[in-house]
C-alpha positions in Angstrom: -23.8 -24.5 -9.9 -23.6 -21.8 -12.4 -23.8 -18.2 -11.5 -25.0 -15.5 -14.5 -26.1 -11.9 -14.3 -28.6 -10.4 -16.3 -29.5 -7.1 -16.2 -26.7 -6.6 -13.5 -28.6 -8.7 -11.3 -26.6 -12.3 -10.1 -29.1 -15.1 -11.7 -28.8 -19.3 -10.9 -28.8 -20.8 -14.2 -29.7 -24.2 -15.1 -29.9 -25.2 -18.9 -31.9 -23.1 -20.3 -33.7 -21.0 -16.9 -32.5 -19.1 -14.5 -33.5 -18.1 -11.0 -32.9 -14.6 -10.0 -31.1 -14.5 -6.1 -32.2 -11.7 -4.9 -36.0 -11.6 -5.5 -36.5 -15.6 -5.0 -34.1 -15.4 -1.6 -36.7 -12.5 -0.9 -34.3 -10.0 -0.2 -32.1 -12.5 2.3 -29.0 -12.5 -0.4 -28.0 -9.1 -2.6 -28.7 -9.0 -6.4 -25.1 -7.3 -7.1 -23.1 -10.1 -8.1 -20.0 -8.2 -6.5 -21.7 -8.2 -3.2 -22.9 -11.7 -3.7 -19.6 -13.0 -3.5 -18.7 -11.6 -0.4 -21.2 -14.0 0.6 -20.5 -17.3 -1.1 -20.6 -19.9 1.3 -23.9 -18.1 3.0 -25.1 -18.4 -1.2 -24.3 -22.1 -1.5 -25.8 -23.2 1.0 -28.9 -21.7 0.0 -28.5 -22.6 -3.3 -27.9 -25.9 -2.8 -31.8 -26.5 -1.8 -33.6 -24.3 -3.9 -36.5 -25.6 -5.7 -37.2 -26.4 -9.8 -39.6 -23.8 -9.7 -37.4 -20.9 -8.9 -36.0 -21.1 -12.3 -38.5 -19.1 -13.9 -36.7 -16.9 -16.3 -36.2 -18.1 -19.7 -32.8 -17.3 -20.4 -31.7 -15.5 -23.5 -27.5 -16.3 -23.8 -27.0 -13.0 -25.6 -28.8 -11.3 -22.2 -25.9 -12.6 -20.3 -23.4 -9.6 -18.7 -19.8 -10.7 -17.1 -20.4 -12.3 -14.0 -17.8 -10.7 -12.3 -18.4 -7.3 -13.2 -16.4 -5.1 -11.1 -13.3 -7.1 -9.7 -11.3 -5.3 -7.6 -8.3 -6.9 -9.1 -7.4 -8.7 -12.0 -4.3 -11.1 -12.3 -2.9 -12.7 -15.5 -0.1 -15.0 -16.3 2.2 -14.7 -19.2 3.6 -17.9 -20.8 1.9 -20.4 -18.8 1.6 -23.2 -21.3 5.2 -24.8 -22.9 4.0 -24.3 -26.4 3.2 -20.9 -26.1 6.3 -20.0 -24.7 8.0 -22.3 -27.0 6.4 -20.1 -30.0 7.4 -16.9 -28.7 10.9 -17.7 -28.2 11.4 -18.4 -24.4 11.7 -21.5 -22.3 10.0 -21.8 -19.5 9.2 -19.4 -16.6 10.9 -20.5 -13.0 8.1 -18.8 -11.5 5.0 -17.5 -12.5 5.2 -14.1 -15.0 2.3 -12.1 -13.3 1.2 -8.7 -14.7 -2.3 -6.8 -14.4 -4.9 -5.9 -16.9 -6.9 -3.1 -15.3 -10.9 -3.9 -14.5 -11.7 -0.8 -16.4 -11.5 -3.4 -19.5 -13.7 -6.3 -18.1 -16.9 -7.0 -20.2 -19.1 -9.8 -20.6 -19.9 -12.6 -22.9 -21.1 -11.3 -26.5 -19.4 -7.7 -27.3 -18.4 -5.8 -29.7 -14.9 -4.2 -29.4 -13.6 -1.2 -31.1 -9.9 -2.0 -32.7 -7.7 0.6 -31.5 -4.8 1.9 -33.6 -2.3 -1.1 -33.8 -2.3 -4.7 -34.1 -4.7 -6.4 -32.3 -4.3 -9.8 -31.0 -6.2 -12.7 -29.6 -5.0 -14.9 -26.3 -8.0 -17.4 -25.2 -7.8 -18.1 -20.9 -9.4 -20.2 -18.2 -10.3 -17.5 -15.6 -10.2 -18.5 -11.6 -12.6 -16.4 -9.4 -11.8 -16.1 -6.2 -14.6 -16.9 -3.7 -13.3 -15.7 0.2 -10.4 -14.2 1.4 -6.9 -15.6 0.8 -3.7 -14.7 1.8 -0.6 -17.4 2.1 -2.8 -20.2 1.0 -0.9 -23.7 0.9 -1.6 -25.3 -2.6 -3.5 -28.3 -1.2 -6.5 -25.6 -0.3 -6.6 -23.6 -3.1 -9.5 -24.7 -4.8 -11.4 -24.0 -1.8 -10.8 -20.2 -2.2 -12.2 -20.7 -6.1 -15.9 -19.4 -5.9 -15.5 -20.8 -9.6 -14.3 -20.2 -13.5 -15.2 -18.9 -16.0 -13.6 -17.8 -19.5 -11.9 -15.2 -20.7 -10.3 -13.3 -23.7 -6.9 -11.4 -22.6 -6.9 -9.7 -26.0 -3.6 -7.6 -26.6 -2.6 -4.8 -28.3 0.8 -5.8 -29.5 2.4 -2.3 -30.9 1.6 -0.7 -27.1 2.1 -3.9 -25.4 5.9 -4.4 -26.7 6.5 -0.6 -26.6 9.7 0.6 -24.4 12.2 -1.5 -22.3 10.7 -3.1 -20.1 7.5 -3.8 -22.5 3.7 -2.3 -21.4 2.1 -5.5 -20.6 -0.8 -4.1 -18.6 -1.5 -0.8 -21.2 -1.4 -2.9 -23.9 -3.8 -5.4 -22.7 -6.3 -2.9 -21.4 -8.0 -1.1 -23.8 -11.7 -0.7 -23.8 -13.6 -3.9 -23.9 -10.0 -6.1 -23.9 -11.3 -8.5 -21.3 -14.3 -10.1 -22.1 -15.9 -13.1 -19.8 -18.6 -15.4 -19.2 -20.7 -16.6 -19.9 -20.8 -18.0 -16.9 -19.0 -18.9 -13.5 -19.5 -22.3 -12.7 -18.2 -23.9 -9.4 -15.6 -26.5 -9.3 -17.4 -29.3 -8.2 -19.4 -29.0 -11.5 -16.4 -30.3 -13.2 -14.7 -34.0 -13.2 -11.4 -32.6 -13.6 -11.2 -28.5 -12.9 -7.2 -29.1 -13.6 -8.1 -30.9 -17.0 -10.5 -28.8 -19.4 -10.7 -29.0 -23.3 -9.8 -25.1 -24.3 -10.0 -24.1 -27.8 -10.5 -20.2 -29.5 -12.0 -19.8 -33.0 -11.3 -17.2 -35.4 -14.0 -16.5 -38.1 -14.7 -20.6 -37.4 -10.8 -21.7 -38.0 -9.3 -23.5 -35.0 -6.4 -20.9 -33.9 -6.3 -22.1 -30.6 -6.5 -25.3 -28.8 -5.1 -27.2 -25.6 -6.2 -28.7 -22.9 -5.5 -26.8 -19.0 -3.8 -29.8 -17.3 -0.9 -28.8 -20.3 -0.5 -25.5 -17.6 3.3 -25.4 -16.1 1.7 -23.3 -13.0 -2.3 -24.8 -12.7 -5.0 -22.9 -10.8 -3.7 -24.4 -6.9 -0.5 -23.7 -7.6 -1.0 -19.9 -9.3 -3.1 -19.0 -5.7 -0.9 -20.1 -3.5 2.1 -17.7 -5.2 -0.1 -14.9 -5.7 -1.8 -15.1 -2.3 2.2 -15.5 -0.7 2.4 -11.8 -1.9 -0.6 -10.2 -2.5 -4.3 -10.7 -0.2 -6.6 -11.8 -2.5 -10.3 -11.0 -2.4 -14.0 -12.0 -2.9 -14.6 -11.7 -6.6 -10.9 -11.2 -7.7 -10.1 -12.6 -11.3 -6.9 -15.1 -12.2 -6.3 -15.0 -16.3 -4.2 -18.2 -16.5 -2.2 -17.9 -19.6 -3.1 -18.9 -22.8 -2.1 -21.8 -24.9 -0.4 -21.9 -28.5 -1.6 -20.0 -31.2 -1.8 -16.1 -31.2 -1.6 -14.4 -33.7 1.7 -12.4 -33.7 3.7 -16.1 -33.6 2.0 -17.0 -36.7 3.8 -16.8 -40.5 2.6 -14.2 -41.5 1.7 -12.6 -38.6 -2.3 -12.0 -38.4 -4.3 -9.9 -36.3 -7.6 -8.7 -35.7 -9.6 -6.4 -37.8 -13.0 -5.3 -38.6 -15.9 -7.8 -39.1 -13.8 -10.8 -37.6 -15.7 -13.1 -35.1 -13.6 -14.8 -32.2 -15.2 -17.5 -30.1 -13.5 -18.9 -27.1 -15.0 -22.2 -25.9 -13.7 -23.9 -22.3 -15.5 -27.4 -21.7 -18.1 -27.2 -18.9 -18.7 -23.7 -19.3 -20.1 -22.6 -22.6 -18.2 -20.2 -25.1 -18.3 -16.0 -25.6 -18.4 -14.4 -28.7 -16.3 -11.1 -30.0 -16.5 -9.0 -33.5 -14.6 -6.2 -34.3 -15.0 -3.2 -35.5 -12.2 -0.9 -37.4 -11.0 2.1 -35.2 -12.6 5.2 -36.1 -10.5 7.7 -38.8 
């Protein structure tokens, strides 16, 4: 199953229609997404048996908004993938390296963000939604508290990130439009493997990124059950799981973003979401 929005209002979609929930579940199941997913198992279930011809919206991909729009919290892993961390000079994490970006930042799938002063980087990330309530979950029922995944860019402004002792992880990584997703969410049953996806980020159409998740030191189960030791999770909550090799700041020379660039990020079974740039206004 694969959950949009459009128009702010939480769509079905199936190749190239989509069924809108609240008008075709007459009013039984809420068109906010958010609210939607303090229902999901109620939504499944209904989902499960509705008919071809509810799909009756022709769906435009550039129409599609983040389909978790408002999250009430927003995890993210640093170095989470050995050749990352290798390229940035540390060895492995013991334990999961968690920090925030604020939902202030989230946007959806085709955007255009506005460079702040600095240097902009790029850091492509399978994103976990959380689908129910979840506090001290063993690992072996994680992925039952995953409504689904989706992608997602944790795009980083170096200069503010790295500022001070200890560095501003969360500021740097916040700006306006710094946490694109979509285009989808897409359950896990969808997938053959949802520890073992292809995930590769393109920069004006040159491979920068590429890996594939089951390369993760902490994967999806393990990441909920650490977070949810410490922290209740909730309906609609977002897990940035760390991004692989190949940022900018650990090339030679360094490169980063700037105006007219195009960044795709592309996670198998769930489509790709698009990014230019604009320079920061004088």
């Amino acid at each position: 199953m694969r959950l949009g929005v459009i128009d702010g209002r939480a769509v079905l979609v199936r190749g190239d229609r989509a069924a809108d929930v609240g008008r075709t579940s007459q009013g039984r199941l809420p068109a906010d997404p958010m609210a939607l997913l303090e229902q999901w198992q109620t939504f499944r279930d209904w989902a499960a048996g509705l008919a071809e011809e509810a799909y009756d919206i022709e769906v435009d991909p550039a129409a599609l908004q983040a389909p978790v729009p408002r999250p009430r919290q927003v995890f993210a892993l640093a170095l989470n993938y050995p050749p990352h961390a290798a390229e940035a000079g540390f060895t492995l994490p013991e334990e999961p390296l968690v920090f925030t970006k604020f939902p202030s930042c989230i946007t959806g799938p085709h955007t255009t963000v506005g460079l702040p002063a600095g240097k902009v980087d790029w850091e492509i990330e399978l994103v976990a939604v959380i689908g129910m309530p979840a506090h001290r979950v063993p690992v072996h029922r994680a992925w039952e508290t995953v409504a689904g995944l989706t992608i997602g860019q944790d795009l980083s402004e170096r200069v503010c990130q790295l500022r001070g002792k200890p560095a501003q992880f969360s500021l740097g990584k916040s700006f306006p439009g710094f946490g694109p997703t979509g285009p989808v969410l897409v359950t896990p049953d969808e997938f053959d493997d949802p520890d073992d996806l292809e995930i590769t980020g393109l920069l004006n159409g040159e491979v920068v990124q590429h890996d594939r998740t089951k390369s993760m030191i902490f994967p999806v189960p393990d990441l909920i059950a650490r977070l949810s030791a410490v922290v209740p999770l909730l309906p609609g909550d977002l897990v940035f799981t760390g991004t692989p090799a190949g940022v900018g700041n650990r090339r030679t020379p360094p490169r980063y973003l700037t105006d007219g660039d195009h960044l795709v990020s592309r996670i198998q079974g769930v489509g790709e979401i698009h990014q230019r740039f604009t320079a920061p206004a004088p």
